[in-house]
Structure formats: structure tokens, C-alpha cells
C-alpha positions as CSV (number, residue, x, y, z in Angstrom):
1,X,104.9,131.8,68.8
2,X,106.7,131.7,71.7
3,X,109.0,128.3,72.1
4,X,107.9,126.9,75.4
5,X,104.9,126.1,77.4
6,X,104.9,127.2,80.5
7,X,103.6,125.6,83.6
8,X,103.5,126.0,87.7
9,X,103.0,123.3,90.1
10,X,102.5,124.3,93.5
11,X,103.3,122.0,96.8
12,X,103.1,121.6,100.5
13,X,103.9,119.6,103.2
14,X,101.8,116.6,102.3
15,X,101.6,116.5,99.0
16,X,101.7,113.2,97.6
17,X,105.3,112.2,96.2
18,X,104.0,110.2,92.5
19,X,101.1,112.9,91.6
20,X,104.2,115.5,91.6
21,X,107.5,114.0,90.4
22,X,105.9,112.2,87.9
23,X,104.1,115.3,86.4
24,X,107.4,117.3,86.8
25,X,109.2,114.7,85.0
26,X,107.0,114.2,82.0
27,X,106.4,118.0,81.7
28,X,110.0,118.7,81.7
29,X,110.8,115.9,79.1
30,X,108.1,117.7,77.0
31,X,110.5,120.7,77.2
32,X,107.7,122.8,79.0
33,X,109.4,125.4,81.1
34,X,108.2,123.8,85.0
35,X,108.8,126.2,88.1
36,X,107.6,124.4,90.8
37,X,106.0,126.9,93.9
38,X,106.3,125.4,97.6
39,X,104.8,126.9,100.8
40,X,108.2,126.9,102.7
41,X,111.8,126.3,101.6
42,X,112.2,122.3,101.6
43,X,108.4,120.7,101.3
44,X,108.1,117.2,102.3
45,X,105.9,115.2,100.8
46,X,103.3,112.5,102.3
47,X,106.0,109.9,101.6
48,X,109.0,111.5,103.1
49,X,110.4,113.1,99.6
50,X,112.2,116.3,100.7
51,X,112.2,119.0,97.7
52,X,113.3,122.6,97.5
53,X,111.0,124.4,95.4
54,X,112.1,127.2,92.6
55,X,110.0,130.0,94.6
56,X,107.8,130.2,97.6
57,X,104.1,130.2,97.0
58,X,104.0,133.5,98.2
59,X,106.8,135.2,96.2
60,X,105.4,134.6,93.2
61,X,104.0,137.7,91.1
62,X,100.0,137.7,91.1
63,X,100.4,138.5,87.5
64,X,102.3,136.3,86.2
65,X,100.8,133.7,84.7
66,X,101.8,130.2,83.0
67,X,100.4,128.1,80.4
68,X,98.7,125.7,83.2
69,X,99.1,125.6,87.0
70,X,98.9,122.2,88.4
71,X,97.8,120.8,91.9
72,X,98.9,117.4,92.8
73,X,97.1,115.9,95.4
74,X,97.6,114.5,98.8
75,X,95.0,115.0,101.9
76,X,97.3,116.8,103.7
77,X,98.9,119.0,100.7
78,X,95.9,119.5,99.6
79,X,94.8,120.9,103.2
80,X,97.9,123.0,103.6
81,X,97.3,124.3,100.1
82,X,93.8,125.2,100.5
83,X,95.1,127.8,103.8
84,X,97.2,129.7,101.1
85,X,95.0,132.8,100.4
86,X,97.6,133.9,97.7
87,X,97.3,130.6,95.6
88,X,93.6,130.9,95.6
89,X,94.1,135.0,94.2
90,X,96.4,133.1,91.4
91,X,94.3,130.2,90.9
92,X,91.2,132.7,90.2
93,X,93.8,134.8,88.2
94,X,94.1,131.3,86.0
95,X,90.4,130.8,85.4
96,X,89.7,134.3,84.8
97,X,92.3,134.7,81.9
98,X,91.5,131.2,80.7
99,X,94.4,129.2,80.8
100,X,94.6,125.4,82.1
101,X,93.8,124.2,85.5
102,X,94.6,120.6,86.5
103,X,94.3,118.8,90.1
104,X,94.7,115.2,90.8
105,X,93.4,113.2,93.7
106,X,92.1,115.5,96.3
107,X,93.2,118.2,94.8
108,X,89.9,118.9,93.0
109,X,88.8,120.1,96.3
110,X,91.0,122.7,96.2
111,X,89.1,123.8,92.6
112,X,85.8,123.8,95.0
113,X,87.0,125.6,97.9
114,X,88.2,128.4,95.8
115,X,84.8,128.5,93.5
116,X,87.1,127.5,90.5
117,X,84.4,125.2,89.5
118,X,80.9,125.6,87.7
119,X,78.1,122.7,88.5
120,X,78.2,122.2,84.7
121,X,81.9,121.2,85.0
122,X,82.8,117.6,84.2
123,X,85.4,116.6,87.1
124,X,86.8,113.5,88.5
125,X,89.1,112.9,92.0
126,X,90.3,110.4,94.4
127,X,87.2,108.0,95.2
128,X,87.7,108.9,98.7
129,X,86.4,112.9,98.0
130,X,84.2,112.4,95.5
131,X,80.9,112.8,98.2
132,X,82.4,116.3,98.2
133,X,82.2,117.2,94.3
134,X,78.6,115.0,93.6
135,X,77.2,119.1,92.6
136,X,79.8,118.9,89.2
137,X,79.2,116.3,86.3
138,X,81.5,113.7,88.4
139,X,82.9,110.7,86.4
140,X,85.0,107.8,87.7
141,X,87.0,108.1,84.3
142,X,90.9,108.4,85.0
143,X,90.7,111.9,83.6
144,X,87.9,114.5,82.7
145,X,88.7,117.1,80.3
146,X,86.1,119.7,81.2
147,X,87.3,123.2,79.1
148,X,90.7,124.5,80.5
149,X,89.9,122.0,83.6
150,X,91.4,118.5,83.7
151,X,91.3,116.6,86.6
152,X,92.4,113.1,87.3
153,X,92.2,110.1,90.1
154,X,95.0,109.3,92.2
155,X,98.7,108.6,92.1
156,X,98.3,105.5,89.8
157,X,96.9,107.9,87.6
158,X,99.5,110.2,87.3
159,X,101.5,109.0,83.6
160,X,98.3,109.1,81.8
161,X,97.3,112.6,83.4
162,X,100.7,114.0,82.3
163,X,100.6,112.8,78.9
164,X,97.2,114.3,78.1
165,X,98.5,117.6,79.7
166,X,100.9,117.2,76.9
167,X,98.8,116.2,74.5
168,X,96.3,119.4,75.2
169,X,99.1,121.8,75.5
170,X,101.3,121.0,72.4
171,X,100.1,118.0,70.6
172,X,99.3,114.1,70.5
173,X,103.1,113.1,68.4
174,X,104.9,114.4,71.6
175,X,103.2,112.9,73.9
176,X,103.3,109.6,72.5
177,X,106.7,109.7,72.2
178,X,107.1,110.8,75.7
179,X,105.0,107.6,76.3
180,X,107.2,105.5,73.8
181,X,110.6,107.1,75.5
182,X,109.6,106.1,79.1
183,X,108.5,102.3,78.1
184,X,104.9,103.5,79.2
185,X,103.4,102.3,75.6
186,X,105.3,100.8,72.6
């Protein structure tokens, strides 16, 4: 058994600031081994953030493949994101060899643009796309666990989505002590 889970998270200019740090954070204080993708070589987010990501989107190895790849959201990430033709080869890479896909806000879109989704899949967004998604089992739960897909809402949303990530990837006592350990639930 190997001793970490892995996990990529891929941004862009846009993407919002919470739905990424926050995931980062939590993920990394799960020990999960995070390498974080970017489409050019400092990404600002839609709040200003600057970050330099590990590896440009399109250095990384088409086979090579984490534990989970996740996709905050943010229109404009998600936009910039969606033009990246080699994220949508490893994001069909991800579904085809079964491993975890999860996208938060607008991101979901992303998991329709690149056919990621089935209609039988039960998905959840920002309010604001949802028109967009109404072919999928669409809930306005904070997160929909749908098999290796789990979505979420919005940047509010974000410390709940990361814990279940945790949960589903390793197991419930770590991720409620992650939650104990940040002062999210005592």
C-alpha cells in the first residue's frame, strides 16, 4: 500500500482564490501528496492571489495519473480552463481509469464540456450554472457524491468539500480531526 494519496489541482487566471487554497490546505494537512498544475508560470486568481504553480498544465505527463484531480471553480478559471485541450486528454484519462474527479462552483461545467459526465450522474454547482447541468440528477445539496464524481457549490462550500475528499480517499477519523484541528467542528 503505497503511503500517500495523491492529488492534482489545476488553475488559471480566474480561478477563485477560497475553492483552491482552502482544498490545498486541507489536502496537504491530510498528508496527501498535492502538485498543483497552472496554465502559465504565476496564475492569478479572481481575487488578486498571485500563485506559482508546481508544473504547467501542459508539462504534465498524459499518463501520469493521481489519486483525484480537482477543479476549483471561478467563471473565468473555469473558462480559461475549459480552452486547455491537454487537461480535457487528462481529465478523460481520469474517468477512463476510474479515479476521482471533483469540481466546485462552475467548475462542473468543465465535467460537461469535456463529456466527463453521464445524464445518470448526480451533480451539484454554483446556482448561477446550474440551467446548464438540468440533463444530470442536479441537487442543491452542498456536495453530491455521484461514483468517483463529487461536486460541490461555491466558495462557502469549500471546508466541507475538502473534508469529504478526505473522508472518501483515506477515511472519516482523519478528516474529522482535520475538522477538529482547524476549529471547523469540536
Amino acid at each position: 500500500m503505497k503511503d500517500k494519496v495523491s492529488a492534482l489541482v489545476v488553475v488559471a487566471d480566474g480561478t477563485e482564490d477560497i475553492e483552491a487554497t482552502v482544498v490545498i490546505d486541507l489536502l496537504r494537512r491530510a498528508n496527501f501528496e498535492v502538485t498543483v498544475a497552472g496554465t502559465k508560470e504565476i496564475v492569478e486568481f479572481a481575487r488578486g492571489l498571485k500563485i506559482q504553480p508546481d508544473i504547467l498544465i501542459e508539462q504534465l505527463p498524459e499518463n501520469a495519473i493521481c489519486d483525484l484531480i480537482y477543479i476549483p471553480g471561478g467563471a473565468k478559471g473555469v473558462e480559461n480552463l475549459s480552452q486547455n485541450l491537454h487537461l480535457k486528454k487528462i481529465i478523460m484519462k481520469y474517468k477512463k481509469n476510474n479515479r476521482w474527479i471533483s469540481a466546485i462552483c462552475a467548475a462542473p461545467l468543465l465535467l460537461h464540456k469535456f463529456e466527463i459526465l453521464q445524464d445518470n450522474d448526480k451533480i451539484t454547482s454554483h446556482p448561477s450554472v446550474k440551467h446548464y447541468l438540468d440533463k444530470y440528477i442536479y441537487t442543491d445539496e452542498i456536495i453530491a457524491v455521484s461514483g468517483k464524481i463529487i461536486t460541490s457549490r461555491g466558495a462557502g462550500t469549500s471546508i466541507p468539500f475538502a473534508l469529504k475528499i478526505i473522508e472518501l480517499l483515506t477515511n472519516k477519523e482523519l478528516s474529522d480531526k482535520i475538522a477538529i484541528d482547524i476549529v471547523y467542528k469540536s
